[in-house]
ZATORZA-164561 format. One record per residue (C-alpha): chain; x, y, z. Coordinates in steps of 0.001 Angstrom, whole numbers, m for minus. Example, Ala and Ser with C-alpha at 12.3 -4.5 7.8 and 13.67 -1.06 7.14 Angstrom:
<pts>
{A; {12300; m4500; 7800}} {A; {13670; m1060; 7140}} 
</pts>
This chain:
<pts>
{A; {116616; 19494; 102046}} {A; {118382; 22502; 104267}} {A; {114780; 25046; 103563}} {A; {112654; 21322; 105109}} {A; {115098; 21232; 108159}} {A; {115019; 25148; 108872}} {A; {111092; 24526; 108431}} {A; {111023; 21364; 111049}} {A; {113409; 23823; 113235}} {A; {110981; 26844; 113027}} {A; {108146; 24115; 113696}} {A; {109909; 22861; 116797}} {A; {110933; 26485; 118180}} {A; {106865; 27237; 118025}} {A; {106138; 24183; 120052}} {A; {108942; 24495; 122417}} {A; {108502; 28188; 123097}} {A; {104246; 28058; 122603}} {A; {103945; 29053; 125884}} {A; {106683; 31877; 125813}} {A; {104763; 33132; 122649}} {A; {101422; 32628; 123902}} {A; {101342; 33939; 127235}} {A; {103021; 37795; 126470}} {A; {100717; 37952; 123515}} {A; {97413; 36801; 125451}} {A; {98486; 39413; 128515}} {A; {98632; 42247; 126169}} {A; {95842; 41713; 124125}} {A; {93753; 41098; 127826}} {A; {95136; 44821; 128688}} {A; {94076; 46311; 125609}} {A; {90677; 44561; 125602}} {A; {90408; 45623; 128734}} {A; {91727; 49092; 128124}} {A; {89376; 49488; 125111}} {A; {86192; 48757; 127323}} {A; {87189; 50878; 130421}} {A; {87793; 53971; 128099}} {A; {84692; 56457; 129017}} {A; {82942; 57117; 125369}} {A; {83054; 60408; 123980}} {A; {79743; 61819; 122369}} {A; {79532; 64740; 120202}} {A; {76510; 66414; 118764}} {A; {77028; 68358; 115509}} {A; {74736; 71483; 114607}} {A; {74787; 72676; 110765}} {A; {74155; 76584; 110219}} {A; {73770; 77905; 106366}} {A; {75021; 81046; 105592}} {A; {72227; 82802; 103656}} {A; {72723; 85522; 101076}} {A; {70080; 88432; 101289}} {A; {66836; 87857; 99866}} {A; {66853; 91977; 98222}} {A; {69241; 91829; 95114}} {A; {72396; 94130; 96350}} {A; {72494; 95735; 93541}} {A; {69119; 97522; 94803}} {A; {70185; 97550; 98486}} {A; {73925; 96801; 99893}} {A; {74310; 96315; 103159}} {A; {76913; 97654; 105686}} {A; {78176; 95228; 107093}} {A; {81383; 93500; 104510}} {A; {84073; 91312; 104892}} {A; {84934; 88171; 104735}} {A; {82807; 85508; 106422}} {A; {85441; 83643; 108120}} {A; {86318; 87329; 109804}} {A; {83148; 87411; 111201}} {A; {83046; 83904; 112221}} {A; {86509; 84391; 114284}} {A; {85359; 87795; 115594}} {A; {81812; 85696; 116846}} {A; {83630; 82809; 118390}} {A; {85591; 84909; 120255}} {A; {82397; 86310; 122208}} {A; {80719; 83246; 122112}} {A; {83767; 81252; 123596}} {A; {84696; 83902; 126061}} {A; {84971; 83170; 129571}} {A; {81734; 84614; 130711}} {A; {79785; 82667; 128394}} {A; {81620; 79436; 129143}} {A; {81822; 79485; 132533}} {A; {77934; 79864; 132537}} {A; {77275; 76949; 130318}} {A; {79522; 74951; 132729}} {A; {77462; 75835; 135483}} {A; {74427; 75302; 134307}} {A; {75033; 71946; 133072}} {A; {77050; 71125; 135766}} {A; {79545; 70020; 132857}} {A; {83421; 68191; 133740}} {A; {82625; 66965; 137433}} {A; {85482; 65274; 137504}} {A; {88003; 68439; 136754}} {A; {86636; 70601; 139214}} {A; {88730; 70702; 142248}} {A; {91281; 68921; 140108}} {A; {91987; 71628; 137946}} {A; {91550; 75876; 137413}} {A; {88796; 77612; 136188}} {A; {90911; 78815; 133598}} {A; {92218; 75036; 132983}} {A; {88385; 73883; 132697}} {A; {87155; 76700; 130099}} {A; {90695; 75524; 127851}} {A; {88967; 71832; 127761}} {A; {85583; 72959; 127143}} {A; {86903; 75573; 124253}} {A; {88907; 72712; 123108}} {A; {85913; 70070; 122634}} {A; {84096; 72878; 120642}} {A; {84946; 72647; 117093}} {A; {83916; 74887; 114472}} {A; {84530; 73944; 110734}} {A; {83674; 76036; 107941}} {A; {82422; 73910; 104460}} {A; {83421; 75758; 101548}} {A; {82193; 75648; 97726}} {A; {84187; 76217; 94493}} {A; {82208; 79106; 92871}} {A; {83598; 81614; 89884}} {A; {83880; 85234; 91224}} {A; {81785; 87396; 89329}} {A; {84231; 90388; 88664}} {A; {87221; 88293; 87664}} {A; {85891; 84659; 85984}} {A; {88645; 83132; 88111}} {A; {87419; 80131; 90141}} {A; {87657; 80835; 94107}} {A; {86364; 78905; 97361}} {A; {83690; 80787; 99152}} {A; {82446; 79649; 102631}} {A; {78704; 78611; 102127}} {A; {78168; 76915; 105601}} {A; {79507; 75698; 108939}} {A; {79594; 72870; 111638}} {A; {79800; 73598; 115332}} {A; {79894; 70659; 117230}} {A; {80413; 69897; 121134}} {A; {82244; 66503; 122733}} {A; {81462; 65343; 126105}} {A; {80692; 62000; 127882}} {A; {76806; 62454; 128481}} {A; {74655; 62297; 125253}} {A; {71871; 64612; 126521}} {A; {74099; 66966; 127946}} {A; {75867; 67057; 125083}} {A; {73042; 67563; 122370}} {A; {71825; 70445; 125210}} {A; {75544; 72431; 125032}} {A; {75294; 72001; 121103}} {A; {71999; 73931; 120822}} {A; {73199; 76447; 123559}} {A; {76204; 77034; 121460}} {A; {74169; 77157; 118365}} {A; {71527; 79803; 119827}} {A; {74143; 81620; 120938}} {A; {76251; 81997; 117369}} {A; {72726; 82713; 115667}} {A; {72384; 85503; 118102}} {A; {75805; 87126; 118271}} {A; {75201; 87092; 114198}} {A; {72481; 89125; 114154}} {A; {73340; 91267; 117417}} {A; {76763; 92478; 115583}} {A; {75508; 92720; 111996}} {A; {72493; 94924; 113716}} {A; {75446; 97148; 115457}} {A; {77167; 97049; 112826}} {A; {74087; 98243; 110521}} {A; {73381; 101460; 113586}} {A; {76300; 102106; 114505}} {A; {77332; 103078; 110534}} {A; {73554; 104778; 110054}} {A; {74795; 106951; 114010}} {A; {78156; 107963; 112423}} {A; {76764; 108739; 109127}} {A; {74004; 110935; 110822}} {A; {76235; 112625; 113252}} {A; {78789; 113612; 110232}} {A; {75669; 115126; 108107}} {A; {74654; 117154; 110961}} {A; {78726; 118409; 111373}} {A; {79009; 119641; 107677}} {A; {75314; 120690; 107798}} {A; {76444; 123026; 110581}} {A; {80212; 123531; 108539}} {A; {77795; 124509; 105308}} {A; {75489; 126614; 107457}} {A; {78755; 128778; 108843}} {A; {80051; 128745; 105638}} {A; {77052; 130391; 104514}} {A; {77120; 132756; 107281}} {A; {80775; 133853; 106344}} {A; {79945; 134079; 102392}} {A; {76814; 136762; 103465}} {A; {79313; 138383; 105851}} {A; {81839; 138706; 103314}} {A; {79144; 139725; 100301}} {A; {77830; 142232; 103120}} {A; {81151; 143852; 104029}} {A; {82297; 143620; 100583}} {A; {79131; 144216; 98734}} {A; {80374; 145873; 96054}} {A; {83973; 144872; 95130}} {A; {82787; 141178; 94442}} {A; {84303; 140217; 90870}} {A; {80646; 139898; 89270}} {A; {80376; 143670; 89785}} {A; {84071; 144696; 88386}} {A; {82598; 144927; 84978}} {A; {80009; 147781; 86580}} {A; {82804; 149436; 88425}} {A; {84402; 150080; 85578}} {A; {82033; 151198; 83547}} {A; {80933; 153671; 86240}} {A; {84388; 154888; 86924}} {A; {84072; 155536; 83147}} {A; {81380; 157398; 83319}} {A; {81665; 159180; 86560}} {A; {85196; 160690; 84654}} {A; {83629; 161682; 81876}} {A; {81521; 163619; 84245}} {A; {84594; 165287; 85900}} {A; {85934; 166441; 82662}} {A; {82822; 167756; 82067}} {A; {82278; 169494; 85401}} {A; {85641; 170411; 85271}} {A; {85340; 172548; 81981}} {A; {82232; 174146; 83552}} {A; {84089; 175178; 86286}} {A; {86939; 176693; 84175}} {A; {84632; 178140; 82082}} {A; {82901; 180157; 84875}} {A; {85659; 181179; 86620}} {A; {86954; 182901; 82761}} {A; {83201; 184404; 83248}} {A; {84256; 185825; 86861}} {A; {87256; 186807; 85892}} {A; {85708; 188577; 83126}} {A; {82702; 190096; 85243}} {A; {85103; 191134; 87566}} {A; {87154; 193171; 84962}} {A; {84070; 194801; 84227}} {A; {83086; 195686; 87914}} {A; {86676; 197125; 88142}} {A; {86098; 200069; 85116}} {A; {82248; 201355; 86837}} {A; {81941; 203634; 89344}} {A; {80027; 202058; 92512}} {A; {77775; 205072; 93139}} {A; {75907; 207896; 91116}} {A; {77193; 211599; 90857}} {A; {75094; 213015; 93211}} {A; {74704; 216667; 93356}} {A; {73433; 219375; 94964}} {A; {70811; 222229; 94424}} {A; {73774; 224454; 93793}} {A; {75520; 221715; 91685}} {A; {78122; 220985; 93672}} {A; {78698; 216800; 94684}} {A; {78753; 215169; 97366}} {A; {81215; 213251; 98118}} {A; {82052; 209551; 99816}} {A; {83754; 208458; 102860}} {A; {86487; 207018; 100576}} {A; {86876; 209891; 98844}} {A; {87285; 212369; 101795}} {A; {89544; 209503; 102717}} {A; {91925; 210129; 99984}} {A; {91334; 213698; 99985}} {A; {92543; 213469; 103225}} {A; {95471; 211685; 103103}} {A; {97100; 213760; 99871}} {A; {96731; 216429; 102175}} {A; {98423; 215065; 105026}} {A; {100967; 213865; 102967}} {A; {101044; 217578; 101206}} {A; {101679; 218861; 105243}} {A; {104025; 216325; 105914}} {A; {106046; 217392; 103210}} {A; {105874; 221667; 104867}} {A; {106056; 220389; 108320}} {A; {107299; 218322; 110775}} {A; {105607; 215162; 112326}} {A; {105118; 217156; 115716}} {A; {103499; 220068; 113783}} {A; {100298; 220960; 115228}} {A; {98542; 220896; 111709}} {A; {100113; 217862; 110772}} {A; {99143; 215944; 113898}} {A; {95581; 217072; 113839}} {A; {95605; 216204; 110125}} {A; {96484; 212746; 111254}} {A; {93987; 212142; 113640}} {A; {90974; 213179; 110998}} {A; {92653; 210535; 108532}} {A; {93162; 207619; 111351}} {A; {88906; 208152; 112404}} {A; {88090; 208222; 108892}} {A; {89904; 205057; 108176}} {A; {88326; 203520; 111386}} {A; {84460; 204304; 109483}} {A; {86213; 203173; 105878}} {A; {87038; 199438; 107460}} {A; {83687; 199240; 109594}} {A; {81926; 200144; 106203}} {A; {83579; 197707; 104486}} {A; {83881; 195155; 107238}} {A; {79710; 195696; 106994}} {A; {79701; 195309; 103557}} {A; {81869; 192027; 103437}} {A; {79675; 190625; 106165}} {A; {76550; 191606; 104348}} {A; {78161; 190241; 100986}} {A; {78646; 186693; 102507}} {A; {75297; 186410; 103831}} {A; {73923; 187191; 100382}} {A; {76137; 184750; 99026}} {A; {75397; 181596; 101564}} {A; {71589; 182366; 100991}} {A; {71817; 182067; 97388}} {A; {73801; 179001; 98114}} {A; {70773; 177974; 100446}} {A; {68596; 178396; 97828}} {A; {70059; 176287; 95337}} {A; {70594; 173356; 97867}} {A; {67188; 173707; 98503}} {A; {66038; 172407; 95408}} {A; {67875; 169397; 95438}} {A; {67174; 168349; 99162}} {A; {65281; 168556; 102155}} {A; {65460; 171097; 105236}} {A; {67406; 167386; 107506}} {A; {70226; 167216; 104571}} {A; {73736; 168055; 106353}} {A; {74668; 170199; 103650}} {A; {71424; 172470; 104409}} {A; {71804; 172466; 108329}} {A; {75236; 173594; 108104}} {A; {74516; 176667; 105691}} {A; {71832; 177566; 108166}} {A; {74500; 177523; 111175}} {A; {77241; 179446; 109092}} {A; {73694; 182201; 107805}} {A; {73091; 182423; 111653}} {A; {76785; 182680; 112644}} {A; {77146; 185899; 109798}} {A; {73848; 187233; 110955}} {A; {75317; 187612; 114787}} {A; {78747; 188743; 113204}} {A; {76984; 192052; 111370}} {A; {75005; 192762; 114137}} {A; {78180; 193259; 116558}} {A; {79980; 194866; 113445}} {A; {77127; 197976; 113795}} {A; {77002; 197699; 117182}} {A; {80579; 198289; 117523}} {A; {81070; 201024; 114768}} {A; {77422; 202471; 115541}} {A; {75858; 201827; 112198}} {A; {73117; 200608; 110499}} {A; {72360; 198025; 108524}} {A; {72376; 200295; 105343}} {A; {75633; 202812; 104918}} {A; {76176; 205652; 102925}} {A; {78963; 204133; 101356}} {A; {77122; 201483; 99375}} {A; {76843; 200852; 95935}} {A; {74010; 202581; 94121}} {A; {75061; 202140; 90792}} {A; {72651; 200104; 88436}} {A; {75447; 198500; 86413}} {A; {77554; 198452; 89272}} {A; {75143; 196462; 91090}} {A; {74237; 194255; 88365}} {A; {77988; 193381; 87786}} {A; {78427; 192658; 91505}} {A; {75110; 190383; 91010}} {A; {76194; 188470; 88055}} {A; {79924; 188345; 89903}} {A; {78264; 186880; 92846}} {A; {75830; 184313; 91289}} {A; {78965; 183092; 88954}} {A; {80816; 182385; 92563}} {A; {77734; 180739; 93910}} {A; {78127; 178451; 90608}} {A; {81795; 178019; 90929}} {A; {80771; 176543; 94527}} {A; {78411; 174749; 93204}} {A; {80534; 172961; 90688}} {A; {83267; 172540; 93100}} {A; {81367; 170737; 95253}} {A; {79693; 168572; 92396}} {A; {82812; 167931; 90929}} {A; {84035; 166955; 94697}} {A; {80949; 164576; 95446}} {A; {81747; 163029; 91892}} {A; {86224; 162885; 92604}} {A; {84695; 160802; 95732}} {A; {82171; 158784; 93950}} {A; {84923; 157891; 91147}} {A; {87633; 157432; 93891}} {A; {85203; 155009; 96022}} {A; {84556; 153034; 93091}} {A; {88597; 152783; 91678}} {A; {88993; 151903; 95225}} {A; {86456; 149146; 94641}} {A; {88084; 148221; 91162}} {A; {91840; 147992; 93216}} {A; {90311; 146103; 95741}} {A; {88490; 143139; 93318}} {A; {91415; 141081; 92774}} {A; {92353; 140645; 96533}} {A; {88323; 140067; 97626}} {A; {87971; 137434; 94392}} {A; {90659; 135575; 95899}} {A; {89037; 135585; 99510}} {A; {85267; 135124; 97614}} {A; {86901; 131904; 95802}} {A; {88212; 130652; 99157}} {A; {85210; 130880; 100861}} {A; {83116; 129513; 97533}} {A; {85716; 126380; 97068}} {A; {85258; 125657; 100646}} {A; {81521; 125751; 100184}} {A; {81472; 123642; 97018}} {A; {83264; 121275; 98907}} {A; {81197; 121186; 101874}} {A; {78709; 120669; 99692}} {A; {79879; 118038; 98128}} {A; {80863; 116278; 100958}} {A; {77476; 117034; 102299}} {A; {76106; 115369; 99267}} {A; {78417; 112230; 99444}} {A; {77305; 112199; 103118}} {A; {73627; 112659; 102557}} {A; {73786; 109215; 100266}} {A; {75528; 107263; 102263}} {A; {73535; 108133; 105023}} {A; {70055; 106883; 102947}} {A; {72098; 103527; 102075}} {A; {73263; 102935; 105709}} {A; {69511; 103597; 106423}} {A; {68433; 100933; 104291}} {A; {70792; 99027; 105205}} {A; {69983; 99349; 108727}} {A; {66200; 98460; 108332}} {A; {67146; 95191; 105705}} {A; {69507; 94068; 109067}} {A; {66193; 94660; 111055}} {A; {63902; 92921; 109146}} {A; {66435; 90105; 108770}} {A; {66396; 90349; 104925}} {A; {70547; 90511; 104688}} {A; {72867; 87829; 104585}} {A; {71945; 85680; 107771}} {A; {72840; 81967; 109795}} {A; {70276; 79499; 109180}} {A; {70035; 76281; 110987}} {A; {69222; 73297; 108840}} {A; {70512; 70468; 110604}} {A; {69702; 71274; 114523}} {A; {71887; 69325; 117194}} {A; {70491; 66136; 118472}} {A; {71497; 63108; 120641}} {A; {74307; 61170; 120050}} {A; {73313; 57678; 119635}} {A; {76830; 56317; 119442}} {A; {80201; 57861; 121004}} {A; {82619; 58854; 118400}} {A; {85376; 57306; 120766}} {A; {86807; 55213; 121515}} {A; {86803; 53342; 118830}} {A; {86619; 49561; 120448}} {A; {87145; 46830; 117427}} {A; {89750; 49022; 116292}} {A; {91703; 49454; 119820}} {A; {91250; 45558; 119993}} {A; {92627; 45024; 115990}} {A; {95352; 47256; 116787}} {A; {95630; 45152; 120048}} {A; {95788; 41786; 118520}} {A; {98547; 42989; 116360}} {A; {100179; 44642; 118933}} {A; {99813; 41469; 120845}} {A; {101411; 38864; 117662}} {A; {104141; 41233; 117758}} {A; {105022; 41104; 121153}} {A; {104261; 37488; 121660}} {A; {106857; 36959; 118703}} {A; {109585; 39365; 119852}} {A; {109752; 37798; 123539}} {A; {110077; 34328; 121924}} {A; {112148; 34923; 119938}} {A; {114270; 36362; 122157}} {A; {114453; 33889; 124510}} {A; {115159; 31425; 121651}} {A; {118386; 33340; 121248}} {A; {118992; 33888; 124642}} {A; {119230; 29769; 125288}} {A; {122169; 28353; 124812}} {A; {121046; 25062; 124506}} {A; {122001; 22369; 121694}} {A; {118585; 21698; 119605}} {A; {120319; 20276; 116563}} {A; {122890; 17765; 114919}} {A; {124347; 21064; 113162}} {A; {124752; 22725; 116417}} {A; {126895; 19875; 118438}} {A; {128859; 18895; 115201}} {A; {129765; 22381; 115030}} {A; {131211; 22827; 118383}} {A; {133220; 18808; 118813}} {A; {134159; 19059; 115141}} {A; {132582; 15515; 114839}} {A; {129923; 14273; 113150}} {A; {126970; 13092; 114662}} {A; {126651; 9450; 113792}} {A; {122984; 8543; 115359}} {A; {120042; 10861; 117013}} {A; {118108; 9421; 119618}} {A; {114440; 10399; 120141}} {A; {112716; 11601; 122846}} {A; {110509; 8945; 124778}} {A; {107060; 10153; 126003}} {A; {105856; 9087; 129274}} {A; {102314; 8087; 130076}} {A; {102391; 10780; 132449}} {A; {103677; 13293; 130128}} {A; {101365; 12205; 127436}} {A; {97914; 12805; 129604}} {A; {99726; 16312; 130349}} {A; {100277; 17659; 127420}} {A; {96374; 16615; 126695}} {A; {95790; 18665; 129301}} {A; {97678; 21469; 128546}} {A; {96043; 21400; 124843}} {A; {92246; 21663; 126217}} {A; {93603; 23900; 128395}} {A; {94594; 26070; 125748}} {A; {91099; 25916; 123613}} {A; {89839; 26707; 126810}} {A; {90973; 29597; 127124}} {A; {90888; 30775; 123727}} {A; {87533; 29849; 123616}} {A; {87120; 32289; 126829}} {A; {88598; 35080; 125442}} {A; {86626; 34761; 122070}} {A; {83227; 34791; 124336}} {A; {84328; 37281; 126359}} {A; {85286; 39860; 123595}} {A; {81992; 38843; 122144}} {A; {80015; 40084; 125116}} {A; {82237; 42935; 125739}} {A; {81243; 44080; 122159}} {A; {77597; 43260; 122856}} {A; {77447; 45408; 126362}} {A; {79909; 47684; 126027}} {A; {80073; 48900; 122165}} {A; {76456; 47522; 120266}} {A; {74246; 44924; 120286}} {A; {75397; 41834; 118006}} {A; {71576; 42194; 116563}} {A; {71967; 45668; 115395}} {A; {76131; 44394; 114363}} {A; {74100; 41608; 112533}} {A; {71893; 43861; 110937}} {A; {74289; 46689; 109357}} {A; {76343; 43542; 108074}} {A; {73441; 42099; 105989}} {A; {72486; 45365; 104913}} {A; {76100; 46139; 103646}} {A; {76223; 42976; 102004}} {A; {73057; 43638; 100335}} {A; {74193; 47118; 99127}} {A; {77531; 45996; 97814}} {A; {75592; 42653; 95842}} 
</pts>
């Protein structure tokens, strides 16, 4: 009985405060009808690209250009969106009107960058290398919003051209600009290797023969060549025991013949009048003194005859070294020609000798022969054999000097192979490596070169268009029977709220319950309102009012819908053709 009564009071709060419910409601559903309608619709055209692998299997050809595409896509949006770009799309277009004047440049390319969208659409694919499932990005969507259709579908394709081209134009860079530092890094080691093999020639030139291939022949010729010293070194011991010998020999002969006269008496030689001389002085010397007359003419025949003594011999050692540097000459001669140093300088030292023994008989008035020469046979032969064993004693010398030099250039070369090895394998390690780099280099290079000419022929991973941008037939917003929905909710609601509020704002007494309450009585009889005729035909009035003007606002929303969102025949049509797809 109490849930009828609250019902009846509900009931009569609805008809009391119709109006108070009905008019808030009906305002704001007007604005928002109104509101949805005004709104300017917002068109957006929507251009597909695919992102093509290259048509050349990369394990045959790999191109340069790597990483990930949603790297490249950022790195292309930010020339594509940059203010250059945008700015010239605005002004050709003649795009936002309305903002210009209003706003900044800078203001106006922010709204344009934000009604471009670009969204990638990825695929789950299994990565090759690991098996483990991954996303990869197989496509995108750039679309542009504005308020004129054609304009819109015009900045789409502009856009899209644009993308398509940046692609290519950086992959392309990419592609030379790898293949131009490649190139210009061959031709630096090319000229490193080149220097390198400058230096190693150098170095084999100044070092020649101390490299540590030839150590092996060093040795074995510093071997040999002291084999050859011992040897030349007996031979020269051996003929020097020979001079020594011949010399011995000399010593016991007489250098000249007895020669003697018809009567039979001999002659005798300057040498011996010499010492004939000076026993007799010193026999005088011994009687008389120094100042003795005898004694000082004594002295004077023993000082000239000394005087032709040394000239004679002074002749004789001259004439003895000239025999000696000819026979020298001679056996030079064999072994080289007339240009050898060796043979010019025995020539100058002949010549110099030749000029000494001339002034030596100039000075002492002699000739070249004396009568103080040897003119003994065995004499002579002695001296011969004497001399020709010094000539061989030079000989040997020098050979055994010319082979101490050889043997001493060549242990210099053996001392000397460990340091140049370490400077040879400095130079070779730096050569192997330049090489190697070279080689590294040289690959690369041909890859980025084929890598280059796949980006030219536009046989690498490329943007495709599949779905091109095209007129907008429709806005995507505002959306119109949703903005009224939400308004005819919003509408109930506030209709509701600002009745009910004034129902608890009155203080008025609706109800038995209410009165009893505040007299602490109870109410013993309730008296009905009485109509009026007058009231009566008003509150007719009122109610056609009211279908009126619900009546209005249902045609009106109708025709809004029909002029400002889509035709009812094409509404009409998508309904039957849902219902016939659903049943």
């Amino acid at each position: 009985m109490q849930q009828s009564s609250d019902i009846a009071y509900y009931i009569d709060v609805l008809r009391r405060r119709k109006y108070q419910f009905i008019i808030p409601a009906g305002v704001v559903f007007t604005m928002v009808v109104i509101l949805a309608f005004v709104l300017a619709p917002v068109y957006k055209s929507t251009a597909t690209i695919l992102i093509e692998d290259q048509d050349i299997p990369q394990e045959l050809v790999q191109t340069t250009v790597t990483g990930f595409v949603e790297e490249r896509l950022q790195s292309i949006s930010q020339i594509v969106l940059s203010h250059g770009n945008l700015l010239n799309i605005i002004k050709e277009f003649d795009l936002y009107p309305d903002l210009i004047g209003k706003y900044t440049t800078e203001e106006i390319i922010t709204k344009m960058r934000e009604d471009i969208q670009l969204e990638p659409i990825t695929a789950e694919i299994t990565n090759q290398y690991s098996g483990r499932p991954s996303s990869a990005t197989v496509a995108f969507t750039l679309s542009y919003e504005g308020r004129r259709p054609q304009k819109v579908a015009q900045v789409a394709n502009v856009l899209t051209s644009l993308y398509l081209k940046e692609n290519l134009k950086e992959r392309e860079e990419k592609a030379r600009s790898t293949f131009e530092f490649l190139e210009l890094q061959l031709a630096e080691l090319r000229s490193e290797i080149l220097e390198l093999e400058s230096q190693i020639a150098n170095f084999k030139e100044g070092h020649g023969n101390e490299l540590p291939e030839l150590l092996v022949h060093n040795m074995n010729s510093m071997e040999r060549l002291q084999r050859e010293l011992d040897k030349v070194q007996e031979q020269i011991a051996s003929l020097k025991n020979r001079k020594v010998y011949l010399e011995g020999q000399r010593a016991s002969i007489d250098p000249h013949l007895k020669i003697v006269s018809n009567d039979g008496t001999r002659f005798s030689t300057a040498k011996e009048d010499l010492e004939k001389l000076r026993r007799e002085y010193i026999s005088l010397t011994s009687k008389y003194s120094a100042k003795h007359p005898a004694v000082l003419a004594m002295k004077r025949q023993v000082e000239s005859l000394e005087e032709e003594v040394d000239a004679v011999q002074s002749f004789d050692l001259v004439k003895r070294q000239i025999r000696n540097k000819e026979q020298e000459l001679a056996v030079l001669r064999k072994k080289y020609s007339e240009k050898h140093p060796e043979i010019i300088q025995l020539n100058r030292e002949i010549d110099n000798l030749n000029d000494r023994l001339g002034e030596v008989a100039l000075e002492d008035g002699m000739f070249e022969t004396s009568a103080d020469l040897p003119d003994n046979p065995g004499y002579i032969q002695i001296e011969t054999q004497v001399a020709s064993t010094e000539l061989e004693i030079a000989e040997a010398e020098r050979v055994y000097a010319e082979l101490k030099n050889q043997f001493l250039k060549f242990q210099r070369r053996v001392v000397n192979t460990p340091q140049v090895e370490q400077e040879y394998k400095v130079l070779l390690r730096d050569y192997e490596n330049a090489q190697m780099k070279y080689q590294d280099v040289n690959t690369r290079l041909l890859s980025a070169r084929e890598a280059k000419g796949l980006e030219q022929s536009q046989l690498a991973e490329r943007f495709t268009l599949i779905d091109p941008p095209i007129v907008p037939e429709k806005p995507i917003r505002p959306n119109r029977l949703a903005l009224v929905f939400v308004g005819f909710v919003l509408s109930i609601g506030v209709g509701i709220g600002i009745g009910t509020f004034l129902e608890f704002m009155d203080r008025s007494i609706r109800r038995p319950e209410e009165l009893s309450n505040i007299v602490k009585y109870p109410v013993l009889v309730i008296v009905p309102y009485w109509e009026t005729e007058a009231e009566a035909r008003s509150k007719i009035r009122k109610k056609w009012g009211s279908v009126l003007a619900v009546f209005s606002i249902i045609v009106l929303s109708i025709a809004g819908v029909h002029f400002f969102y889509m035709p009812l025949d094409i509404i009409a049509v998508k309904i039957v053709r849902k219902l016939v797809l659903n049943f």
